[in-house]
C-alpha positions, 0 to 999 in steps of 0.5 A: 499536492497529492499526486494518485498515480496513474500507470493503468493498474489502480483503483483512482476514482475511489482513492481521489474520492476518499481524499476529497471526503476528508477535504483534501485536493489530489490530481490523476496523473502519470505527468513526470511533472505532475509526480516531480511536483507532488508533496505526497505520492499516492501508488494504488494497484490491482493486477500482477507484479511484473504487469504493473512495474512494466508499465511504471517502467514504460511510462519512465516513472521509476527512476523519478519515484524513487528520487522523490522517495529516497532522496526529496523523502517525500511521503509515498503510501502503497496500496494493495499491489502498490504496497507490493511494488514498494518491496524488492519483488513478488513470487508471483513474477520476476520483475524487481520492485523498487525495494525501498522495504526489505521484503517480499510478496509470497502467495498464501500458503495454508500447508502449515495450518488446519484449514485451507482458507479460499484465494484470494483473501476477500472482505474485511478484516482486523488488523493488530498495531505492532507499533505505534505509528501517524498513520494509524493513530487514534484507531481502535483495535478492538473494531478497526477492520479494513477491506482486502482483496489479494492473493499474495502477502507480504514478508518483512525481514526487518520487524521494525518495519511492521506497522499491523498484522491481520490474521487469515489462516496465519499472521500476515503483514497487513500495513508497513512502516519505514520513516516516509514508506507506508503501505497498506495491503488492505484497500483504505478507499473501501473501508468507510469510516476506518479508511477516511481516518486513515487518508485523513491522517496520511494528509495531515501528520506527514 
């Protein structure tokens, strides 16, 4: 079972809707027993950081997440803010993150390039594999383009963990990889055919 879930900060419909278009069945939900019985975990996310990690907090969600992540090895894949969760922390607050990645959310900051480029970074864009992965298998590079909206980018520490970079101003880190870590900065559930091949293969290869 696909638990999407549900701590009032995701774009749920969509994500459900995308997983129903590859012929997947996904529930809603912020049940402890709903998330302690899921095969895969899906953690969606717009907003802030501190925002969404007090209300994973509040509904007594993190210490289980991390037991399914760490320990069941279940297969999470973050997107947008929930890929930001997923790493140690975000310039833009002070809470901590679950830290299952070593790396960290920092705003864009275009004082090292020619042209400052507008905040957020908003539509689509390339992303460039750095490494071969289940996830984005079979996906070509010369046309794959997915949907960003966000403010904040992600710095890995351990370069293995880079699964694609996307370029806006300079190279960001657009999508991770740790064994069953995933996380996606673009939004797949707005991203037509690229997104439907990337759920598709999230669903049956892990």
């Amino acid at each position: 079972m696909i638990t999407i879930i549900d701590y009032g900060m995701g774009n749920l419909g969509s994500v459900k809707n995308m997983f129903k278009k590859v012929g997947e069945q996904s529930i809603i939900s912020s049940s402890k027993e709903d998330i302690e019985q899921a095969t895969k975990i899906l953690l969606p996310g717009v907003g802030a950081f501190d925002n969404a990690m007090k209300n994973l907090h509040s509904l007594d969600l993190v210490d289980l997440i991390k037991k399914k992540v760490l320990v069941d090895k279940v297969p999470i894949m973050g997107i947008c803010l929930g890929m930001q969760l997923l790493t140690k922390g975000s310039e833009e607050g002070t809470s901590t993150g679950f830290g299952f990645i070593d790396a960290y959310a920092n705003k864009f900051d275009f004082s090292s390039v020619d042209e400052a480029l507008p905040i957020p970074h908003m539509g689509w864009n390339r992303t460039y594999l750095e490494k071969k992965s289940k996830l984005l298998q079979d996906s070509d590079e010369r046309e794959n383009r997915f949907y960003f909206v966000h403010s904040y980018a992600i710095t890995c520490e351990n370069k293995e963990d880079i699964l694609s970079t996307t370029m806006y101003g300079y190279k960001f880190v657009s999508s991770f990889e740790k064994e069953n870590i995933l996380g996606c900065q673009f939004h797949p559930e707005k991203s037509h055919k690229f997104g439907m091949k990337l759920f598709k293969n999230f669903v049956e290869k892990y």
